[in-house]
MIKOL-734593 format. One record per residue: x negated, z, y of N, C-alpha, C, O in turn. Coordinates in steps of 0.2 Angstrom, whole numbers, plus 5000, padded with zeros to 4 digits. Layout:
<sites>
XZYXZYXZYXZY ...
</sites>
This chain:
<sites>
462852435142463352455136463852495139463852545143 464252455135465152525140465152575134464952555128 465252635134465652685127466252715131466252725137 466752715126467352725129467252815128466752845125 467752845132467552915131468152935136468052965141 468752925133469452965137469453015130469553075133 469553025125469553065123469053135121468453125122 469053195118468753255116468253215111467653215111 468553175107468153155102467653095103467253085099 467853055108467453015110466753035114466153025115 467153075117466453095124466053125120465453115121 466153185113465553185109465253145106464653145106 465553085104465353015102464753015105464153025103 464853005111464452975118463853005120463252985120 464153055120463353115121463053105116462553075117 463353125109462953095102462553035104462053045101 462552995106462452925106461852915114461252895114 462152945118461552945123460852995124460352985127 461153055120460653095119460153055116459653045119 460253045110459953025104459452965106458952945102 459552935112459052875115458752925120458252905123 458952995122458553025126457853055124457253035126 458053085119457553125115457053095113456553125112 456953015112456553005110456052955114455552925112 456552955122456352915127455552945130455252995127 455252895134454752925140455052965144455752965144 454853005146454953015155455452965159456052965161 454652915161455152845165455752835161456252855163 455752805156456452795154457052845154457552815155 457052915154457452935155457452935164457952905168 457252945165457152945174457752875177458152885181 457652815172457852755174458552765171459052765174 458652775163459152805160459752875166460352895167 459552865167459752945171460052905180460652915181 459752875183459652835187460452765185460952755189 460252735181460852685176461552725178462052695181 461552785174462152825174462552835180463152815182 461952875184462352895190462552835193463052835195 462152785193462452725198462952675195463252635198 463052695189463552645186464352705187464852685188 464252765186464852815184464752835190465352835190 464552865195464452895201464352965198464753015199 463652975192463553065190463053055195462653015196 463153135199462553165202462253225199462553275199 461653205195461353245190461253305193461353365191 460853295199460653345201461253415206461053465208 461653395206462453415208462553455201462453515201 462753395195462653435189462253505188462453565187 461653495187461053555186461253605189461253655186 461253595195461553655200461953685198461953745198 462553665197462953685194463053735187463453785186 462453685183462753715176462153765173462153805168 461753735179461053775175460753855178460753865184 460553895174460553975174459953985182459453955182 460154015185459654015191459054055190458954065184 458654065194458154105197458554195194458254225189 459154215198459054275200459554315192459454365189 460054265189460354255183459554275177459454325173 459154215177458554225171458054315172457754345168 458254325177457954405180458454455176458254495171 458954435178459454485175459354505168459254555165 459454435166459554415159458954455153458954475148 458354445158457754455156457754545156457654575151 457854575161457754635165458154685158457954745156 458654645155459354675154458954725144459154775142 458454665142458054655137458454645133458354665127 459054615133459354575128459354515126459654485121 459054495129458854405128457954395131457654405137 457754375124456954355126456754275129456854225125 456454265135456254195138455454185134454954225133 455554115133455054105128454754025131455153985131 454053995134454153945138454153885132454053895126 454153835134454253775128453953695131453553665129 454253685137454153615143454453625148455053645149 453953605155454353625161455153545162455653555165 455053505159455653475159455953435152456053375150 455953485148456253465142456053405137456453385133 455353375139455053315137454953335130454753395128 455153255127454753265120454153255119453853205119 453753325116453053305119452753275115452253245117 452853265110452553195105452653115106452453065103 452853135114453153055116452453045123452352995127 452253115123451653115132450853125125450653145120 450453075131449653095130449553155129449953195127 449053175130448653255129448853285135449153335135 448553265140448553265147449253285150449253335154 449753235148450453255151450653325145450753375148 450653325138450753395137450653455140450953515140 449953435141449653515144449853525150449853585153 450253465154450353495159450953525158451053575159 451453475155452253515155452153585151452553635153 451753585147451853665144451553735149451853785150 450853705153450753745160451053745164450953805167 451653705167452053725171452753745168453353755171 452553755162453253805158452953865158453353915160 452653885158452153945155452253975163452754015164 451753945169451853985174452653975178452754015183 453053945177453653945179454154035175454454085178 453954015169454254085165453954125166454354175166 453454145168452854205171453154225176453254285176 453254205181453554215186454154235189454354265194 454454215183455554225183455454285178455954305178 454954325174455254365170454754455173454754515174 454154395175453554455179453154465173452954525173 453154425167452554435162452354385159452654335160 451854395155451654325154451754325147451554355143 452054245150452454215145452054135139451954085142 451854145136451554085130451954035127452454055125 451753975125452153915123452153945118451753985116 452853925116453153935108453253875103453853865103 453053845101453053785099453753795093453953745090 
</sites>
């Protein structure tokens, strides 16, 4: 599938439109979805991420400063209505000790 997306209003189109199949993807699917992109458009997601996503020492700060509360949710933003039991309890366990460790307290799924 092509979507056009030179303009402001289109690329939200797009997003709207690719999210919207993200959200309610697997894992693998989006893994492959994600895989599809970069290899058809040349995105380097992980290029991306680094980029845009809040570090280590940023989440400290952020944390430290007590204006902003970190709350953990999924260690990779999976829909968990879409995992077994078994993959839930892990993405929520590795959200939980991830956030425990970047803020130095312990932190509980907030559903």
């Amino acid at each position: 599938m092509k979507l056009d997306a030179r303009t402001i209003r289109q690329k939200r189109q797009v997003y709207s439109v690719v999210a919207s199949h993200f959200v309610t993807a697997s894992p693998k699917k989006i893994r492959q979805g994600c895989a599809e992109l970069s290899d058809g458009y040349g995105i380097d997601f992980p290029a991306l991420s680094d980029k845009n996503a809040l570090t280590p020492a940023m989440i400290r700060e952020m944390h430290a400063s007590g204006l902003v509360e970190f709350g953990a949710h999924s260690a990779r933003h999976a829909y968990l209505g879409r995992l077994d039991n078994s993959e839930t309890r892990c993405e929520i366990t590795q959200s939980e000790r991830a956030t425990d460790l970047l803020t130095t307290q312990s932190v509980r799924f907030q559903p």
